[in-house]
C-alpha positions as a Markdown table, in Angstrom:
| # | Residue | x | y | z |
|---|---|---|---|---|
| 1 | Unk | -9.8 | 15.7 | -8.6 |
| 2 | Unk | -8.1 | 13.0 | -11.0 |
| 3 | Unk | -9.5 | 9.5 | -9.7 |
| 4 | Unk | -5.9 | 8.4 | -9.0 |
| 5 | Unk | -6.5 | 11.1 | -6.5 |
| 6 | Unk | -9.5 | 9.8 | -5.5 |
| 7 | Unk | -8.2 | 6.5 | -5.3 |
| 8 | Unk | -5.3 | 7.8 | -3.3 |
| 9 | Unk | -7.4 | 8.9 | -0.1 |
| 10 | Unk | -8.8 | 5.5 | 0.5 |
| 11 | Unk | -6.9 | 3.7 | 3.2 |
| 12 | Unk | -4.4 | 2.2 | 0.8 |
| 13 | Unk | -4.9 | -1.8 | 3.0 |
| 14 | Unk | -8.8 | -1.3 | 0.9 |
| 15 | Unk | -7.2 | -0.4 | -2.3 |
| 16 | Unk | -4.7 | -3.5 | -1.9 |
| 17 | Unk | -7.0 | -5.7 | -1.1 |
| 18 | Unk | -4.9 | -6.4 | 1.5 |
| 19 | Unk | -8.3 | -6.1 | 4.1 |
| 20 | Unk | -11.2 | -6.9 | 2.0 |
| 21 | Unk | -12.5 | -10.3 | 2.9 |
| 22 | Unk | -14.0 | -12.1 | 0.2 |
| 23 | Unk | -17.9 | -13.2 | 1.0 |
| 24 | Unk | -18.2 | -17.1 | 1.9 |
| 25 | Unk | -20.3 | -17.6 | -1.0 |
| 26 | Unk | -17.9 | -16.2 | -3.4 |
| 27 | Unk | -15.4 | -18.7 | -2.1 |
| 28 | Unk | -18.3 | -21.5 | -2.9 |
| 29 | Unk | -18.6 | -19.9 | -6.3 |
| 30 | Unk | -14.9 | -19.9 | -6.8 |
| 31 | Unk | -14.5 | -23.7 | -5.9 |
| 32 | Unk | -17.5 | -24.6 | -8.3 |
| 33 | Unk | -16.2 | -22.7 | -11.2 |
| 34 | Unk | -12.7 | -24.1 | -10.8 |
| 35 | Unk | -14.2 | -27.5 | -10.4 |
| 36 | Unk | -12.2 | -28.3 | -6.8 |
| 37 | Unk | -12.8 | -31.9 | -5.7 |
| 38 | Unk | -11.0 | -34.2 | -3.2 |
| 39 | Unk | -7.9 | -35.0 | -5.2 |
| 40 | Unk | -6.7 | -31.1 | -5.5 |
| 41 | Unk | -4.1 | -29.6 | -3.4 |
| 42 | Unk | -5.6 | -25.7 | -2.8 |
| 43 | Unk | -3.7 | -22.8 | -2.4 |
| 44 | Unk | -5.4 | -19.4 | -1.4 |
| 45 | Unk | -2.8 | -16.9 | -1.5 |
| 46 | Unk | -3.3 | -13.9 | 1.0 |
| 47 | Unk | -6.1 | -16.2 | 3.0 |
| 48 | Unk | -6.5 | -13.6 | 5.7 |
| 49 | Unk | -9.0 | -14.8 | 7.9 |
| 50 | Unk | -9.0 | -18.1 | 6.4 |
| 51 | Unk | -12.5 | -18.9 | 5.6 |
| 52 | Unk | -11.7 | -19.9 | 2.0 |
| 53 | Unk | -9.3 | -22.6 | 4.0 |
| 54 | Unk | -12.1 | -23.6 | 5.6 |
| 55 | Unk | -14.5 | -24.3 | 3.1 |
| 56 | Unk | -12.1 | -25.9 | 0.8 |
| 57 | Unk | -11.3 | -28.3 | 3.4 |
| 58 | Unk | -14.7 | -29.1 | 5.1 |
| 59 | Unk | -17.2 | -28.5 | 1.7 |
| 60 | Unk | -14.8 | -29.9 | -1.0 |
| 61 | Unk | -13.0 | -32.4 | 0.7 |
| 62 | Unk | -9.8 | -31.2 | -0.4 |
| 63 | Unk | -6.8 | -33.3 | 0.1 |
| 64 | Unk | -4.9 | -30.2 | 1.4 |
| 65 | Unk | -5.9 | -26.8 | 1.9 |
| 66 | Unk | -3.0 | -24.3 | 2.5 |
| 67 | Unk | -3.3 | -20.9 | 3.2 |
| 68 | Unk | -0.3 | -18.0 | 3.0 |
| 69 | Unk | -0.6 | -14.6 | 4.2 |
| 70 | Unk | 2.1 | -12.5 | 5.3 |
| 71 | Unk | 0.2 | -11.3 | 8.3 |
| 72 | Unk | 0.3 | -12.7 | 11.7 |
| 73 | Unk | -2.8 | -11.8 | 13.3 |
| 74 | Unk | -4.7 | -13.2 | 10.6 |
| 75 | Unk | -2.9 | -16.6 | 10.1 |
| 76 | Unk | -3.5 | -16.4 | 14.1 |
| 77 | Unk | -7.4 | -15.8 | 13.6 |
| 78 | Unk | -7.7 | -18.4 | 10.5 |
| 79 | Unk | -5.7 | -21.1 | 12.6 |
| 80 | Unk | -8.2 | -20.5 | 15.6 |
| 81 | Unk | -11.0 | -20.8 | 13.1 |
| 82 | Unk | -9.3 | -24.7 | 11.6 |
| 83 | Unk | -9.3 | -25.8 | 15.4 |
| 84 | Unk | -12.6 | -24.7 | 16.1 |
| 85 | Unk | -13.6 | -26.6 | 12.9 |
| 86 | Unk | -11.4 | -29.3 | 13.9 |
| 87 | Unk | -10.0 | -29.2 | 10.2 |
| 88 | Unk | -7.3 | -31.5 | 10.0 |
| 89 | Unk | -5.9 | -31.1 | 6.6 |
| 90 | Unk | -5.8 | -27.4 | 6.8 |
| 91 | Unk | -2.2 | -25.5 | 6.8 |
| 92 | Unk | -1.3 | -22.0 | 7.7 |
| 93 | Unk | 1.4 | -20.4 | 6.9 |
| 94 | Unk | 2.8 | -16.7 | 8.2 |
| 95 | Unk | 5.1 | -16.0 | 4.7 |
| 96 | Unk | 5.3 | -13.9 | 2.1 |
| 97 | Unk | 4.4 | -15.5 | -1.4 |
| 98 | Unk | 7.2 | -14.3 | -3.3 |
| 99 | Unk | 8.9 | -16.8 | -0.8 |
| 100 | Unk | 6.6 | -19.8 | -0.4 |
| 101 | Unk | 6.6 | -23.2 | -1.9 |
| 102 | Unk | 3.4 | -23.6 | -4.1 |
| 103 | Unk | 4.8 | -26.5 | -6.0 |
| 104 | Unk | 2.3 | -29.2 | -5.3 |
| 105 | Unk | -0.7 | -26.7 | -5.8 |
| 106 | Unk | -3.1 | -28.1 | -8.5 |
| 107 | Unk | -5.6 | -25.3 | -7.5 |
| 108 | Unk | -4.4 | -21.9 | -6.5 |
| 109 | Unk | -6.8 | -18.5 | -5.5 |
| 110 | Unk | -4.3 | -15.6 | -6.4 |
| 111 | Unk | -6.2 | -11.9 | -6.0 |
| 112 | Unk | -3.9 | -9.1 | -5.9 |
| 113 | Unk | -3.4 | -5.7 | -7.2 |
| 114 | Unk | 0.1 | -5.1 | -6.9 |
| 115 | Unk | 1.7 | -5.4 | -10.2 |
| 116 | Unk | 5.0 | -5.9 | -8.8 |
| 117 | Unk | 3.9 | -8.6 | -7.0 |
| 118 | Unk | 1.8 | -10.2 | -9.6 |
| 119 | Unk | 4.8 | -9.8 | -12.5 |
| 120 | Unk | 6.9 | -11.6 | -9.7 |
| 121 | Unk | 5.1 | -14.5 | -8.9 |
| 122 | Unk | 4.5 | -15.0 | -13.0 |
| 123 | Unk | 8.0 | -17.4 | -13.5 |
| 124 | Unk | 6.5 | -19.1 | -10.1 |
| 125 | Unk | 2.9 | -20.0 | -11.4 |
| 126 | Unk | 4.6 | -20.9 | -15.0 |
| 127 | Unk | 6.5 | -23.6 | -13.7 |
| 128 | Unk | 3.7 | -25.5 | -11.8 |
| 129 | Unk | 2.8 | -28.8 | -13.0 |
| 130 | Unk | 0.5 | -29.1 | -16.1 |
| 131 | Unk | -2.8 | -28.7 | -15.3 |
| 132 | Unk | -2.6 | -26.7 | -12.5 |
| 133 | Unk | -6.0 | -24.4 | -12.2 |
| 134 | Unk | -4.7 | -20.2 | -11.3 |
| 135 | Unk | -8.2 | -18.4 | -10.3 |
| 136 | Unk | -7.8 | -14.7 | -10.4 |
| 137 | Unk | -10.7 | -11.6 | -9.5 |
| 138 | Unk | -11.2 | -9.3 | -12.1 |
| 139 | Unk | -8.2 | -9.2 | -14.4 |
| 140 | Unk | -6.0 | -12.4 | -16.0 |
| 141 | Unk | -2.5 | -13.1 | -15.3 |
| 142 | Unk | -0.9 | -10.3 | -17.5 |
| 143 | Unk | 0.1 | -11.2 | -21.0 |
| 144 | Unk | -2.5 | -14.5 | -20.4 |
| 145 | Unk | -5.2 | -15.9 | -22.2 |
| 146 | Unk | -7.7 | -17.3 | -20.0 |
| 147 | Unk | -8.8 | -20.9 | -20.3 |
| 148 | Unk | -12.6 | -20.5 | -18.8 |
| 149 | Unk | -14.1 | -17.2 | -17.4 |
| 150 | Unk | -17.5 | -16.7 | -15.0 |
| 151 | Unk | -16.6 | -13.2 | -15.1 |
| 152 | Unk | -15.2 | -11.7 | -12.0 |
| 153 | Unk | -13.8 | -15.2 | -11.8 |
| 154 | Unk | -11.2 | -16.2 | -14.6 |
| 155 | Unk | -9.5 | -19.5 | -14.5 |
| 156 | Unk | -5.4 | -19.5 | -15.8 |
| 157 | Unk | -4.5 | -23.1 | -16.7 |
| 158 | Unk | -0.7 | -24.8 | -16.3 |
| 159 | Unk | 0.6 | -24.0 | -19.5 |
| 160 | Unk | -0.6 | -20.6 | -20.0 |
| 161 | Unk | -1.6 | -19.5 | -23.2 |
| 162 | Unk | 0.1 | -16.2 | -24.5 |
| 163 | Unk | -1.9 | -13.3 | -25.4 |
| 164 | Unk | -1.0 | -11.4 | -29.1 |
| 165 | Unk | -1.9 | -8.3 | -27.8 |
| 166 | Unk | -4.0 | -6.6 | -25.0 |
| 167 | Unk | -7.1 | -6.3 | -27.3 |
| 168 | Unk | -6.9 | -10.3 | -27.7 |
| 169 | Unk | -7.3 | -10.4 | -24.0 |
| 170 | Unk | -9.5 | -8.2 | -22.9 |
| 171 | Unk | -11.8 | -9.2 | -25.7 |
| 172 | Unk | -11.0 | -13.3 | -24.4 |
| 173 | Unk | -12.2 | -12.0 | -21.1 |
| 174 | Unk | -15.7 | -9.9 | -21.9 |
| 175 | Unk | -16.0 | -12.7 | -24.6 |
| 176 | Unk | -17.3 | -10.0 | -27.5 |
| 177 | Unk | -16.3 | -8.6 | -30.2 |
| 178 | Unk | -16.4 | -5.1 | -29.0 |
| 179 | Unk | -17.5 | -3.7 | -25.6 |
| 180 | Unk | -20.6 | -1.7 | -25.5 |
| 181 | Unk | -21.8 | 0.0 | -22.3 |
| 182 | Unk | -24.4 | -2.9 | -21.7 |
| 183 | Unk | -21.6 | -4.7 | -21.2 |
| 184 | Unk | -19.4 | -2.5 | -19.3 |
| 185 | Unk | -22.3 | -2.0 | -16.8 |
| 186 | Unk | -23.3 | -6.3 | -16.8 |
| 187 | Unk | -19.2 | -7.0 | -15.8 |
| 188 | Unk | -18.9 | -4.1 | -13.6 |
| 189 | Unk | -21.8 | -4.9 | -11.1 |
| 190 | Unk | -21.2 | -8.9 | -11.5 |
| 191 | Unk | -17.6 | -7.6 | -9.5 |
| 192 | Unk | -19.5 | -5.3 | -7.4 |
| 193 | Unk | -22.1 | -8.1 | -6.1 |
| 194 | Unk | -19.2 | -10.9 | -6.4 |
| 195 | Unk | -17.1 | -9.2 | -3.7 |
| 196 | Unk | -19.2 | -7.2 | -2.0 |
| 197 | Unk | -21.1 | -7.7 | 1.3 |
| 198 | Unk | -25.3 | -8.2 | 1.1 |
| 199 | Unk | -25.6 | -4.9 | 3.1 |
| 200 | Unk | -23.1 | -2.5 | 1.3 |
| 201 | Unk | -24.5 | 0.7 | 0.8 |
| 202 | Unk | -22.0 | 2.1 | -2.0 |
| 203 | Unk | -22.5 | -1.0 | -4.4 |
| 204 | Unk | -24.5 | 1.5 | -7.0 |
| 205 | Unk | -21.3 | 4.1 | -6.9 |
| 206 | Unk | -18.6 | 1.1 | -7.1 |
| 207 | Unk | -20.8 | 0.0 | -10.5 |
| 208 | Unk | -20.3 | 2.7 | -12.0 |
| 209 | Unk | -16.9 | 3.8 | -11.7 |
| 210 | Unk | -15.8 | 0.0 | -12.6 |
| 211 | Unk | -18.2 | 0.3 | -15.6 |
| 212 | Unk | -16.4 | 3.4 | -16.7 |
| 213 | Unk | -12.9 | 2.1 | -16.2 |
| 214 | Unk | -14.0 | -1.0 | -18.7 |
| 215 | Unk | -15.5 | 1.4 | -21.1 |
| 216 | Unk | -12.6 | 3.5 | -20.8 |
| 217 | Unk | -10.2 | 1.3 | -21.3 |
| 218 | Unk | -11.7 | -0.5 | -24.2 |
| 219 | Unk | -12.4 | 2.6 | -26.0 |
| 220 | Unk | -8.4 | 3.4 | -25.6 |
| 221 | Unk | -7.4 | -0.3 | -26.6 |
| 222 | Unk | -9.8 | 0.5 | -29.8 |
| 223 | Unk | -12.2 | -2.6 | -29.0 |
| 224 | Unk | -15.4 | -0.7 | -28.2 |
| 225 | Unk | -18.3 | -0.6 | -30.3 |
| 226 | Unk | -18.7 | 2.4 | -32.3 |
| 227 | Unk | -16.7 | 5.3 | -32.2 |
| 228 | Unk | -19.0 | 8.0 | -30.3 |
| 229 | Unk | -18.8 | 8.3 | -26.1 |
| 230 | Unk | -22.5 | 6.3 | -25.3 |
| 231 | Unk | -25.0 | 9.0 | -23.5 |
| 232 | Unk | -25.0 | 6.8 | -20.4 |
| 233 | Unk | -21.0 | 7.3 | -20.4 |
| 234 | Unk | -21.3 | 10.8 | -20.8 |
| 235 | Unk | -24.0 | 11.3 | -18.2 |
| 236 | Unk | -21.8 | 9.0 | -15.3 |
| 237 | Unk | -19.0 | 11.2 | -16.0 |
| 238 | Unk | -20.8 | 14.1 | -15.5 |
| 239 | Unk | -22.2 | 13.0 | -12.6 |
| 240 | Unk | -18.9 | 11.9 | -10.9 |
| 241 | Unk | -17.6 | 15.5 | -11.3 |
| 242 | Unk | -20.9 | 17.2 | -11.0 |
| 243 | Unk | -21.7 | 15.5 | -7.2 |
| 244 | Unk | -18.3 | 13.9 | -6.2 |
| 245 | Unk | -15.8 | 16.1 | -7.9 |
| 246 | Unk | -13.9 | 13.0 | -9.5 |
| 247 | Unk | -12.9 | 13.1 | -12.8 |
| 248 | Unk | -12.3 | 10.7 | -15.7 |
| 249 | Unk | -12.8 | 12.1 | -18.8 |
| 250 | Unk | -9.4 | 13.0 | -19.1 |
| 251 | Unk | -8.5 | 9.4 | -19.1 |
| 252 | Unk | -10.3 | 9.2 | -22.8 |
| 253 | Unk | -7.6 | 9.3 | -25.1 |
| 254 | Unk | -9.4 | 11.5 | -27.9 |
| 255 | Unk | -8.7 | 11.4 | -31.6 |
C-alpha cells in the first residue's frame, strides 16, 4: 500500500498531533532554544495536558503563561495540574486558535499539521509585535525563512522573512548545500528522539520513514547531493515493501 494509505489507518487524533504529548524535557529544550525568561508572555497553542504551561510558569518565571486548546477535558486536566502546582500566572483557555487573542504573546509554541489551520493562523502570527519568537516542530511557517534552527525545533521571528523558493527553505532549515542521506537519517532521528517517549519501541521504524520523506523530498525539490538514489535509500525502501508492504518509491519523481 501507498504510505498515504498507510498513514490513513493510524487513528487520525496520532497523525494530527492532536494526542501526542510532547516529553517534559522537550518543553525544557524548547524554552532554552527560544531563550524564554521572565519578561515573555508564552503562548502554547494546543497545550493539551498543559505541562509546557507548567514549566514555563514554574522553571522560567514567565510573566504569563497561557495555554489554548479546543478540548475540554484537557484544559480541565492542565487546570487541575496549575492548582496542584499552585501556579498563579498560569491561564487556560477552552478555544479554538483560529479564534483566540494571541496579541500580547512574545513567545508562542505552534505544532500542528493541518495545513488549513496553519495557512489560517499565518495573517494572525504576521501581525504580532516585532520580535515576537514562533517555535514550530519539524517544518517552518510555510513560505518562511527561519531565524535560528536546533533542528526539530525552528524559531520564526516577528517580521518573518520570505522564502524565494522552497529549495531556499528547506536548504535554510538542514543548513547544507545539498541533502545527503547522512543527513536525512541525523534530522530524522533528532525528531524521532525530540518527541518521542524514552521507552518507545517503534523509534528505529519512525527514523526511517522520516529519513526517507527528507530524502525524498529533497531529491524532488532538486537539492540533494548527487543525482543517483543512495544504497541505504534503496535498501529502506525495499525493506518497507518487502516486510511492511508500504511503498514509497513511487513518490520519486524520476527523470
Amino acid at each position: 500500500m501507498k504510505i498515504e494509505d498507510y498513514l490513513a489507518s493510524l487513528p487520525q487524533s496520532i497523525i494530527s498531533g492532536q494526542d501526542v504529548q510532547l516529553p517534559d524535557n522537550a518543553f525544557r529544550e524548547i524554552f532554552r532554544f527560544s531563550q524564554l525568561n521572565k519578561n515573555d508572555v508564552f503562548y502554547h497553542l494546543g497545550c493539551g495536558n498543559g505541562n509546557g504551561i507548567a514549566i514555563a510558569a514554574e522553571e522560567f518565571g514567565v510573566k504569563k503563561s497561557v495555554g489554548i486548546d479546543n478540548d475540554i477535558e484537557k484544559i480541565s486536566i492542565a487546570k487541575k495540574l496549575l492548582e496542584e502546582k499552585k501556579i498563579s500566572n498560569g491561564i487556560l483557555q477552552c478555544q479554538d486558535i483560529l479564534e483566540s487573542d494571541i496579541s500580547d504573546a512574545s513567545v508562542i509554541l505552534f505544532w500542528f499539521s493541518d495545513q488549513n489551520i496553519i495557512e489560517k493562523m499565518m495573517p494572525k502570527f504576521s501581525s504580532l509585535k516585532e520580535g515576537c519568537r514562533i517555535i514550530t516542530i519539524w517544518g517552518p511557517l510555510p513560505g518562511i525563512l527561519p531565524d535560528m534552527v536546533d533542528f526539530p525545533y525552528i524559531l520564526n521571528m516577528v517580521p518573518f522573512k520570505k522564502a524565494s523558493s522552497l529549495q531556499e527553505q528547506l536548504l535554510s532549515v538542514f543548513g547544507t548545500d545539498c541533502i545527503d542521506f547522512v543527513v536525512a537519517w541525523e534530522f530524522a532521528e533528532r525528531y524521532t528522539r525530540a518527541v518521542g517517549s524514552p521507552d518507545a519501541g517503534n523509534d528505529r521504524f519512525l527514523t526511517i520513514l522520516q529519513s526517507l520523506v527528507i530524502w525524498i523530498n529533497a531529491k524532488n525539490l532538486g537539492v540533494a547531493c548527487g543525482h543517483e538514489i543512495p544504497i541505504p535509500i534503496k535498501n529502506y525502501i525495499s525493506l518497507l515493501r518487502t516486510y511492511f508492504n508500504i511503498d514509497v518509491e513511487y513518490l520519486l519523481n524520476e527523470e
